[in-house]
CHARMM internal coordinates of N, CA and C (Angstrom, degrees):
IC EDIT
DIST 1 N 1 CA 1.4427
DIST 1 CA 1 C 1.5330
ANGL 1 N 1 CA 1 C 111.59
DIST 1 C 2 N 1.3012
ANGL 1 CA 1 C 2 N 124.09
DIHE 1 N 1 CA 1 C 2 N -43.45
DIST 2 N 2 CA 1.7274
ANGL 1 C 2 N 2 CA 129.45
DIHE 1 CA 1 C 2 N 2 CA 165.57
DIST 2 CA 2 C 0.9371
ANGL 2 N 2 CA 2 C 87.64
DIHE 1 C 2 N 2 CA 2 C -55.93
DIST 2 C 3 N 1.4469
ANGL 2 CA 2 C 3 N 163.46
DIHE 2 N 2 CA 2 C 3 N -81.31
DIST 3 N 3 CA 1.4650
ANGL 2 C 3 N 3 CA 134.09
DIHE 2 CA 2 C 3 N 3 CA -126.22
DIST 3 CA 3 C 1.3699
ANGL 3 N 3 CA 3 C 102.87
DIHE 2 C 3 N 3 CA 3 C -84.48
DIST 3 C 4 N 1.6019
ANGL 3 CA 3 C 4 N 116.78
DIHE 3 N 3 CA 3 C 4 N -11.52
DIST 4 N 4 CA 1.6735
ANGL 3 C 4 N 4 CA 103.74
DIHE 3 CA 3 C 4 N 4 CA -173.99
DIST 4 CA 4 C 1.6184
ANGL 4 N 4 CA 4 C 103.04
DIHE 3 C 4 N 4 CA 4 C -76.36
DIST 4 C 5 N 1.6497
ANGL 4 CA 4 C 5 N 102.44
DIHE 4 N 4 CA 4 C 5 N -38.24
DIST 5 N 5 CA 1.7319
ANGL 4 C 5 N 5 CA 100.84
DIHE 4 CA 4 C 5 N 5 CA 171.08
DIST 5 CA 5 C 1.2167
ANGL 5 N 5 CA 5 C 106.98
DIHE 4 C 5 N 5 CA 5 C -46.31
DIST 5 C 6 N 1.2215
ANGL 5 CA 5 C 6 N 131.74
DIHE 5 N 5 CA 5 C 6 N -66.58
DIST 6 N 6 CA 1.3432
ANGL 5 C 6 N 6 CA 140.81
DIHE 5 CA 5 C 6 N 6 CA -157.00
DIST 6 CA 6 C 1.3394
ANGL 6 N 6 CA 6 C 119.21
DIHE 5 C 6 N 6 CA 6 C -63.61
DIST 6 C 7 N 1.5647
ANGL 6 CA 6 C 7 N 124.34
DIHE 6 N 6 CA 6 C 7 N -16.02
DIST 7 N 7 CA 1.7786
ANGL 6 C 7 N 7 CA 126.86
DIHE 6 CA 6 C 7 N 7 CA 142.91
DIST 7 CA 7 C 1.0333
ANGL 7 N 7 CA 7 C 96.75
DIHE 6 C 7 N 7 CA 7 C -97.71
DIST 7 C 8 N 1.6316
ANGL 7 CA 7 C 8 N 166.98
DIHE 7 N 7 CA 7 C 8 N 51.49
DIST 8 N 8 CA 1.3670
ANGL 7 C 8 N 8 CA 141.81
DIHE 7 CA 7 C 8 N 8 CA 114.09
DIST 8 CA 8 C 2.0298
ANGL 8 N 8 CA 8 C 111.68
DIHE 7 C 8 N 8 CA 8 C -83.12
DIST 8 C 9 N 1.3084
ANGL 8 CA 8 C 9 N 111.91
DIHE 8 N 8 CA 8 C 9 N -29.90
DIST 9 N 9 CA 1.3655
ANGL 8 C 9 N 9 CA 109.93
DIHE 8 CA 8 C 9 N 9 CA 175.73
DIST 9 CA 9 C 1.8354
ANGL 9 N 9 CA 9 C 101.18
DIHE 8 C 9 N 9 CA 9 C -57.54
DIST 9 C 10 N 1.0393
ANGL 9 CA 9 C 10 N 126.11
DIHE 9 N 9 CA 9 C 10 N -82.88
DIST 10 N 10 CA 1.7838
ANGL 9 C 10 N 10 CA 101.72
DIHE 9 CA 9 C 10 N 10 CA -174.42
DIST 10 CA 10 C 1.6936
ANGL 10 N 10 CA 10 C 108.45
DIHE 9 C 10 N 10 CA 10 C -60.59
DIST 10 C 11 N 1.0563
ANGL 10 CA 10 C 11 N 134.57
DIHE 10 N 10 CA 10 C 11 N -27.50
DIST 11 N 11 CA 1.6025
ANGL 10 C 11 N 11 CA 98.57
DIHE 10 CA 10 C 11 N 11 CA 171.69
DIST 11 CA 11 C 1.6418
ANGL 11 N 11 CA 11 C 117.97
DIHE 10 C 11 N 11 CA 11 C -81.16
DIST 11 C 12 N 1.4295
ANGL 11 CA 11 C 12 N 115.49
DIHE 11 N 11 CA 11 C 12 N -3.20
DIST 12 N 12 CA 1.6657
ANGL 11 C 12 N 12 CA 111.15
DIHE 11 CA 11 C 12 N 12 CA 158.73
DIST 12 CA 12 C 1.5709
ANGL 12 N 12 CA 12 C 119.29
DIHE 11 C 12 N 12 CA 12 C -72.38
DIST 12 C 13 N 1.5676
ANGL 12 CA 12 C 13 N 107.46
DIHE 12 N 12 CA 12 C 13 N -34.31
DIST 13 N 13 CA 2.0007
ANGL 12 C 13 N 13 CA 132.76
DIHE 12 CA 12 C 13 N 13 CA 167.69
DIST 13 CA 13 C 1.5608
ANGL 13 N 13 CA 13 C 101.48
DIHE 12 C 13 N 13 CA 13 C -59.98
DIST 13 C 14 N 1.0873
ANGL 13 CA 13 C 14 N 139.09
DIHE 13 N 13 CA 13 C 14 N -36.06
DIST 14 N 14 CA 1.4476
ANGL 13 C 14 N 14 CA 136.30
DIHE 13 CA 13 C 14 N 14 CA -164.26
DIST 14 CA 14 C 1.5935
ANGL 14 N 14 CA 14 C 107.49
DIHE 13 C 14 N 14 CA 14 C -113.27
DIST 14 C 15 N 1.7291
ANGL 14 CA 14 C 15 N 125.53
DIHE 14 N 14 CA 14 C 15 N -16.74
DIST 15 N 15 CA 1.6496
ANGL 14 C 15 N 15 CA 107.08
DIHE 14 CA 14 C 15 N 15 CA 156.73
DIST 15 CA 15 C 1.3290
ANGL 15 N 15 CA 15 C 83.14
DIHE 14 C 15 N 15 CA 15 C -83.99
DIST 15 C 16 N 1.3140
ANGL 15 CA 15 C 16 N 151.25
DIHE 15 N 15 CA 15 C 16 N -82.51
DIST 16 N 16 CA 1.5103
ANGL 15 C 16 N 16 CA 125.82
DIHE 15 CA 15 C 16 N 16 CA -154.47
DIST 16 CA 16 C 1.0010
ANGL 16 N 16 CA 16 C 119.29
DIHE 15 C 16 N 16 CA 16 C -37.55
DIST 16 C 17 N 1.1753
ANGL 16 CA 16 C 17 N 145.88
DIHE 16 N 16 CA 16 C 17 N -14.40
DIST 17 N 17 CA 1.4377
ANGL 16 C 17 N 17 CA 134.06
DIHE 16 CA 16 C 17 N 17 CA -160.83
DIST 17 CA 17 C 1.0661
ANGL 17 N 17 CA 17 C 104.56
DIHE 16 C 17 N 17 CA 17 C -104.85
DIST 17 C 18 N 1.8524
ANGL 17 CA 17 C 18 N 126.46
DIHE 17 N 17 CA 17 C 18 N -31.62
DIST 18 N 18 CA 1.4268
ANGL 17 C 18 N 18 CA 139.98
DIHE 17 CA 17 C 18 N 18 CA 155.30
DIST 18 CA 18 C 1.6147
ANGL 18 N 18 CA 18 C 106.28
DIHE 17 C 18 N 18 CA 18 C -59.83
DIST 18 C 19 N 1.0804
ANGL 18 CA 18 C 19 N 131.29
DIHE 18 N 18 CA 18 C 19 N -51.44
DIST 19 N 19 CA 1.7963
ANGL 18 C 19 N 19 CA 113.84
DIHE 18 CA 18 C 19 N 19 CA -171.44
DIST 19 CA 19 C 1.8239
ANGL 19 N 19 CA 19 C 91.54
DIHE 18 C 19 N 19 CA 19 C -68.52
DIST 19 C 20 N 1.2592
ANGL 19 CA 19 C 20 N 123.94
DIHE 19 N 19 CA 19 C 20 N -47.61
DIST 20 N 20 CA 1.8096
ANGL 19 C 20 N 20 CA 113.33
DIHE 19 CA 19 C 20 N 20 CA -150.72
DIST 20 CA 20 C 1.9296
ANGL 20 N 20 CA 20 C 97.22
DIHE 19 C 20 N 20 CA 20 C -66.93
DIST 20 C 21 N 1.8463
ANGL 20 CA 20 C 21 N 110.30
DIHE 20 N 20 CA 20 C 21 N -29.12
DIST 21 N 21 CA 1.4803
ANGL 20 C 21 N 21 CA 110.93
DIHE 20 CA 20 C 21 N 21 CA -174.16
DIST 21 CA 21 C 1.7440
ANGL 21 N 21 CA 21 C 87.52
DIHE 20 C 21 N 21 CA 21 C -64.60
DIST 21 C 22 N 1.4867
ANGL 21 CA 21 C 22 N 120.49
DIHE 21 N 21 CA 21 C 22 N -79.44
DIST 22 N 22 CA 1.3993
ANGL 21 C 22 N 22 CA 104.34
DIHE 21 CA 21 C 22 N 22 CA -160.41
DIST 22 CA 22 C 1.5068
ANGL 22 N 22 CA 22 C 120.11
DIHE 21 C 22 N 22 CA 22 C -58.96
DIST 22 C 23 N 1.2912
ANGL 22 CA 22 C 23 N 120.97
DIHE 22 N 22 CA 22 C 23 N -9.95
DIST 23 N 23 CA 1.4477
ANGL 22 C 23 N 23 CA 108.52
DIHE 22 CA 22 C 23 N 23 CA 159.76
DIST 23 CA 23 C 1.6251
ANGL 23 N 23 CA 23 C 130.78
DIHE 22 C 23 N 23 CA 23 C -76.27
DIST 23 C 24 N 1.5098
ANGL 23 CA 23 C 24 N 99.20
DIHE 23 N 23 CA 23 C 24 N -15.54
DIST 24 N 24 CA 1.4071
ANGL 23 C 24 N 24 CA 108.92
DIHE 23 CA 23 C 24 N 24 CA -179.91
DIST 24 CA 24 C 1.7098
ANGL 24 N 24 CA 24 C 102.33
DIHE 23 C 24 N 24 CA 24 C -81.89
DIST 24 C 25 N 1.2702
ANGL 24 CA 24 C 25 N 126.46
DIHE 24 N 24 CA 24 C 25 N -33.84
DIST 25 N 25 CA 1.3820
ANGL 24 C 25 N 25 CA 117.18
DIHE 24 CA 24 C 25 N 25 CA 156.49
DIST 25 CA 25 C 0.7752
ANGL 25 N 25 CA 25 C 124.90
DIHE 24 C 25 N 25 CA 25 C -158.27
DIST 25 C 26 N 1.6948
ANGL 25 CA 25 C 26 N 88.70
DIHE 25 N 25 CA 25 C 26 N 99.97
DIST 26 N 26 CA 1.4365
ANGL 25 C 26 N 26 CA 130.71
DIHE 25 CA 25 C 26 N 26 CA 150.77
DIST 26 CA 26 C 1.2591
ANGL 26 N 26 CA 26 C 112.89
DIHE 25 C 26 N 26 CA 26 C -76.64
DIST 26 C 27 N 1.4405
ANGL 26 CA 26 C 27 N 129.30
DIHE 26 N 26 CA 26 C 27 N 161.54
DIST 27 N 27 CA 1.2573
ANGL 26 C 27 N 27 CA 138.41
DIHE 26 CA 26 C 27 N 27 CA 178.01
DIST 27 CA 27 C 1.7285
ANGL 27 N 27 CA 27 C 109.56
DIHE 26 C 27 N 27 CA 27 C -75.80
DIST 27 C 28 N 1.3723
ANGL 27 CA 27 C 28 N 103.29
DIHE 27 N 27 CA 27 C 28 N 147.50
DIST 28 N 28 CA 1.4858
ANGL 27 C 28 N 28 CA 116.16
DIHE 27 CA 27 C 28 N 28 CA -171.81
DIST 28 CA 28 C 1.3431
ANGL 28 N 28 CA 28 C 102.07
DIHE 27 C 28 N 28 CA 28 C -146.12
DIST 28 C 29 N 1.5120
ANGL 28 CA 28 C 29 N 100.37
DIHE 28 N 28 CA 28 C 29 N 140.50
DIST 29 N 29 CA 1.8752
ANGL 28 C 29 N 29 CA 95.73
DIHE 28 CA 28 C 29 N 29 CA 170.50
DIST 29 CA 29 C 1.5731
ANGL 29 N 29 CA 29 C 101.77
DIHE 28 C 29 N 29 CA 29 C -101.25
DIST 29 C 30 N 1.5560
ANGL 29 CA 29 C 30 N 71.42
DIHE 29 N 29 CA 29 C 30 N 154.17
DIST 30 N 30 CA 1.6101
ANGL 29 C 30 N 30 CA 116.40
DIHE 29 CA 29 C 30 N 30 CA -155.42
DIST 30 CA 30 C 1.5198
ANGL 30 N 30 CA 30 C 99.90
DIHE 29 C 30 N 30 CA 30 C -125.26
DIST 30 C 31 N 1.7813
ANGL 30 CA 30 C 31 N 100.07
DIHE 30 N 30 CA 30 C 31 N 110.46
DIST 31 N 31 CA 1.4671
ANGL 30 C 31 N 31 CA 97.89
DIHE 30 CA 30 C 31 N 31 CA -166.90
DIST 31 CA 31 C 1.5573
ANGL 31 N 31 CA 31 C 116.99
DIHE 30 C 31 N 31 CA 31 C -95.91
DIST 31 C 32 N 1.6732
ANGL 31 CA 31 C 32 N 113.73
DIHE 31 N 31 CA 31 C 32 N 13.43
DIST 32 N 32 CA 1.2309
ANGL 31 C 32 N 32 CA 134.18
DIHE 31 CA 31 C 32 N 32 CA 172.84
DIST 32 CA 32 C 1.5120
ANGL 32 N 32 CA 32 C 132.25
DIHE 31 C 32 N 32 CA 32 C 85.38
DIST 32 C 33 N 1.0557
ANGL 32 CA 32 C 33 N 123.50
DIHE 32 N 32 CA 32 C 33 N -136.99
DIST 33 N 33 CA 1.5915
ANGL 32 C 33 N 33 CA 107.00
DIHE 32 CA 32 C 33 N 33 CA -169.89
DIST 33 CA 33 C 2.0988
ANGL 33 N 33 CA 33 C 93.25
DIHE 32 C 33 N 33 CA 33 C -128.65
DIST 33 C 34 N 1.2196
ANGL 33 CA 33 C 34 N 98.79
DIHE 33 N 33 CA 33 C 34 N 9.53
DIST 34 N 34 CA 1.5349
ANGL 33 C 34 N 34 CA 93.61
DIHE 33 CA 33 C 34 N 34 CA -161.91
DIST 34 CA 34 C 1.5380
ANGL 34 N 34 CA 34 C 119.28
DIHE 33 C 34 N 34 CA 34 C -87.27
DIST 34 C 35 N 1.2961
ANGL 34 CA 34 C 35 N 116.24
DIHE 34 N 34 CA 34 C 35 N -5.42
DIST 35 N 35 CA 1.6408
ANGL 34 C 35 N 35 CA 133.94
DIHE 34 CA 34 C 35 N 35 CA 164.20
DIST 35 CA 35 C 1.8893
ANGL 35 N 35 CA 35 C 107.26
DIHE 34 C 35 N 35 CA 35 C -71.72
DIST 35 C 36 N 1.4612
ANGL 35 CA 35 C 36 N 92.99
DIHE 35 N 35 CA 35 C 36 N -39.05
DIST 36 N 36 CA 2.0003
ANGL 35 C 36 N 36 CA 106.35
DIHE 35 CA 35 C 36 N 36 CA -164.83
DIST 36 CA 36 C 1.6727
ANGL 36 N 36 CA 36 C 74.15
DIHE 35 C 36 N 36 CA 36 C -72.86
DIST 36 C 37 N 1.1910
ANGL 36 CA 36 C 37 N 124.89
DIHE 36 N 36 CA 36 C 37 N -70.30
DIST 37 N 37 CA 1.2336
ANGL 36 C 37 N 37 CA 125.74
DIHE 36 CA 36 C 37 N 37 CA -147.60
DIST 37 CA 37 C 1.9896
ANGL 37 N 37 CA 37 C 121.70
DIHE 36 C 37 N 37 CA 37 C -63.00
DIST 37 C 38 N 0.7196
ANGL 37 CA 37 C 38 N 76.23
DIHE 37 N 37 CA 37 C 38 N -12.87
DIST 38 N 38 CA 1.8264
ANGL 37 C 38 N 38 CA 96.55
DIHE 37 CA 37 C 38 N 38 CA -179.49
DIST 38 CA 38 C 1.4413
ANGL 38 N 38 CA 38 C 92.20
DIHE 37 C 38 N 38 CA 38 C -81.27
DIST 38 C 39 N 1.6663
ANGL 38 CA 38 C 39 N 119.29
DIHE 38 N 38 CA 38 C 39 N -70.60
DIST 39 N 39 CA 1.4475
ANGL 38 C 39 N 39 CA 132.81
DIHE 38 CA 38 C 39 N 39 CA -177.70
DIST 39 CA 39 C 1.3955
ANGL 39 N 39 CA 39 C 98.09
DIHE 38 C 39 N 39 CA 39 C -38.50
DIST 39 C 40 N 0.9525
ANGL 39 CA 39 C 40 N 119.54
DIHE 39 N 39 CA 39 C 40 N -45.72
DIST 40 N 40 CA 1.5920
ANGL 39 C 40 N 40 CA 117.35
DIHE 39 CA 39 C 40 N 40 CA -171.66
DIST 40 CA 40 C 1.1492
ANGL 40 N 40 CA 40 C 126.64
DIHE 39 C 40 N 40 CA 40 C -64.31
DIST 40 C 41 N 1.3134
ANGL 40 CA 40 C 41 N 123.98
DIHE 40 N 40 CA 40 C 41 N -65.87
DIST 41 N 41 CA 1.5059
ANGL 40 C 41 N 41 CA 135.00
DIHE 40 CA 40 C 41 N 41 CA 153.82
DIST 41 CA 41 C 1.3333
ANGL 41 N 41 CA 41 C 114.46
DIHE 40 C 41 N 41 CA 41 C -26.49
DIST 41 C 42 N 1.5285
ANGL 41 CA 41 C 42 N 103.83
DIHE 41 N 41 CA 41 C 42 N -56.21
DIST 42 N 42 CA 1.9456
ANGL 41 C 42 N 42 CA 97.24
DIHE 41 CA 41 C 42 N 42 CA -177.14
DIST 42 CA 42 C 1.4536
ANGL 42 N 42 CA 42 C 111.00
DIHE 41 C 42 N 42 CA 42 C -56.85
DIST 42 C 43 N 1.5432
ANGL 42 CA 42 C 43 N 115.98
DIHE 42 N 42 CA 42 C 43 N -35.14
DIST 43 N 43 CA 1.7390
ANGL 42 C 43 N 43 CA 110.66
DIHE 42 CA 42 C 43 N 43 CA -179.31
DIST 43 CA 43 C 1.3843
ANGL 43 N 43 CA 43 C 97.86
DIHE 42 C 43 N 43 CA 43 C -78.20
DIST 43 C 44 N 0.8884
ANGL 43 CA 43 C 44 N 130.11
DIHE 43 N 43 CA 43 C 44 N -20.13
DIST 44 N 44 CA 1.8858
ANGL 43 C 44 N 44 CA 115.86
DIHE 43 CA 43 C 44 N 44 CA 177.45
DIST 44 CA 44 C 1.0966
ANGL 44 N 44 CA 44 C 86.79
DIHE 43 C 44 N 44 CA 44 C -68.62
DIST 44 C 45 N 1.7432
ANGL 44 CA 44 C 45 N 130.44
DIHE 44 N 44 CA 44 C 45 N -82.84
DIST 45 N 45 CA 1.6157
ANGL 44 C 45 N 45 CA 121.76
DIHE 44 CA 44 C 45 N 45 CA -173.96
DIST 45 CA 45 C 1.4300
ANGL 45 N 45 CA 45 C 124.31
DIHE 44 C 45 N 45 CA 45 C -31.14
DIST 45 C 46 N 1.1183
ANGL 45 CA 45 C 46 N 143.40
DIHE 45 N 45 CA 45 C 46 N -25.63
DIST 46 N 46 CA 1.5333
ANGL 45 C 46 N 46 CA 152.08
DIHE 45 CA 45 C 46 N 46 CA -173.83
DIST 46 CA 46 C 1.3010
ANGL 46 N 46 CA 46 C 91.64
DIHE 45 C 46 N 46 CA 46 C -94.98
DIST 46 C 47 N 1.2915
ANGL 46 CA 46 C 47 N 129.85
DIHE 46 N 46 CA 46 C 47 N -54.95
DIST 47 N 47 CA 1.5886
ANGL 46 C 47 N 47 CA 133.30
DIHE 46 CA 46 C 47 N 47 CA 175.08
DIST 47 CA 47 C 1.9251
ANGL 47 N 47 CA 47 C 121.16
DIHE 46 C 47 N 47 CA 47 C -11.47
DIST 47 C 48 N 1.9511
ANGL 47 CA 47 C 48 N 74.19
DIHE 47 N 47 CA 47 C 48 N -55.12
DIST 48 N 48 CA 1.3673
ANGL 47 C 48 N 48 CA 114.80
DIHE 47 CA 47 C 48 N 48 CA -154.76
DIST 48 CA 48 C 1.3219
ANGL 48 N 48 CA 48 C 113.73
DIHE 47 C 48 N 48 CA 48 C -69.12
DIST 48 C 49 N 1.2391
ANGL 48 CA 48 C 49 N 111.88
DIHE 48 N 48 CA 48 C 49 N -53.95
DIST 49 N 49 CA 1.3730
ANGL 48 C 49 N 49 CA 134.86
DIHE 48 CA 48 C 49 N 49 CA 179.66
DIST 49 CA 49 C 1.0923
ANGL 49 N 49 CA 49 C 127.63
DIHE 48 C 49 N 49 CA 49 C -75.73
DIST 49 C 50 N 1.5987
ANGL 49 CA 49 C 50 N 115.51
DIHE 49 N 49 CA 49 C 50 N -12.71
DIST 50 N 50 CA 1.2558
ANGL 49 C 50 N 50 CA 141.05
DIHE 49 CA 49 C 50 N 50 CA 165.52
DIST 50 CA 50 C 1.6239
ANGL 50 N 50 CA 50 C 103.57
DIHE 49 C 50 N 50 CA 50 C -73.88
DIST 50 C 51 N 1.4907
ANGL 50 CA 50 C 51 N 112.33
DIHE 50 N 50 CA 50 C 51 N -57.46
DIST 51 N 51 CA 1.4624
ANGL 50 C 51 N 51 CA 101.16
DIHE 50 CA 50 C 51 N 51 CA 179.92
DIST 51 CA 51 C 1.4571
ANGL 51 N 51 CA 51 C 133.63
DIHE 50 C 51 N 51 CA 51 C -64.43
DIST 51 C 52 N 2.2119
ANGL 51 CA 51 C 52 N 116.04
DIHE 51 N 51 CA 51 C 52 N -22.90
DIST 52 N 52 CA 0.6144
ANGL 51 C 52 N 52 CA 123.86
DIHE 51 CA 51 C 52 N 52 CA 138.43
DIST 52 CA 52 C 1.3384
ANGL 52 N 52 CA 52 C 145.06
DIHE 51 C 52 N 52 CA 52 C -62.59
DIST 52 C 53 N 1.1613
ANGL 52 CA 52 C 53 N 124.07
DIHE 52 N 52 CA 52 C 53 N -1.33
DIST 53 N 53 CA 1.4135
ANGL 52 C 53 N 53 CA 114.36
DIHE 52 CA 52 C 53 N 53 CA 174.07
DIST 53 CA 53 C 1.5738
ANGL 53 N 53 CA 53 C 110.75
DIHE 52 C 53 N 53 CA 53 C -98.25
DIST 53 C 54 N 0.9730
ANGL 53 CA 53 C 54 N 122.94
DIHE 53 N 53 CA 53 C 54 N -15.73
DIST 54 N 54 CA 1.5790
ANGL 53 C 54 N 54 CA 131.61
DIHE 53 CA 53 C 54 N 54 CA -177.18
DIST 54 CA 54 C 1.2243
ANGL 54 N 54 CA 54 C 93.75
DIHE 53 C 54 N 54 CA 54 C -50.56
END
COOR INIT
IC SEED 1 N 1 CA 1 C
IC BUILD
């Protein structure tokens, strides 16, 4: 009966290790770079106009 424990500890270590891998990537939305990228441009534009107005 100890040795049956003693092969269920790694096959209980190896389905966990299979559910935590596919939970670690799983798919997620990804709302892209186009909020950063807008933000960005406007501080280049403010940048800009800053150096020109001096």
């Amino acid at each position: 009966m100890a040795a049956l424990a003693w092969l269920l500890i790694p096959l209980v270590a190896a389905i966990g290790a299979g559910l935590w891998g596919s939970w670690a990537n799983r798919t997620r939305n990804v709302r892209g770079d186009g909020p950063e990228l807008i933000g960005y441009a406007r501080f280049r534009e403010a940048m800009e106009r800053e150096r020109t107005g001096s």
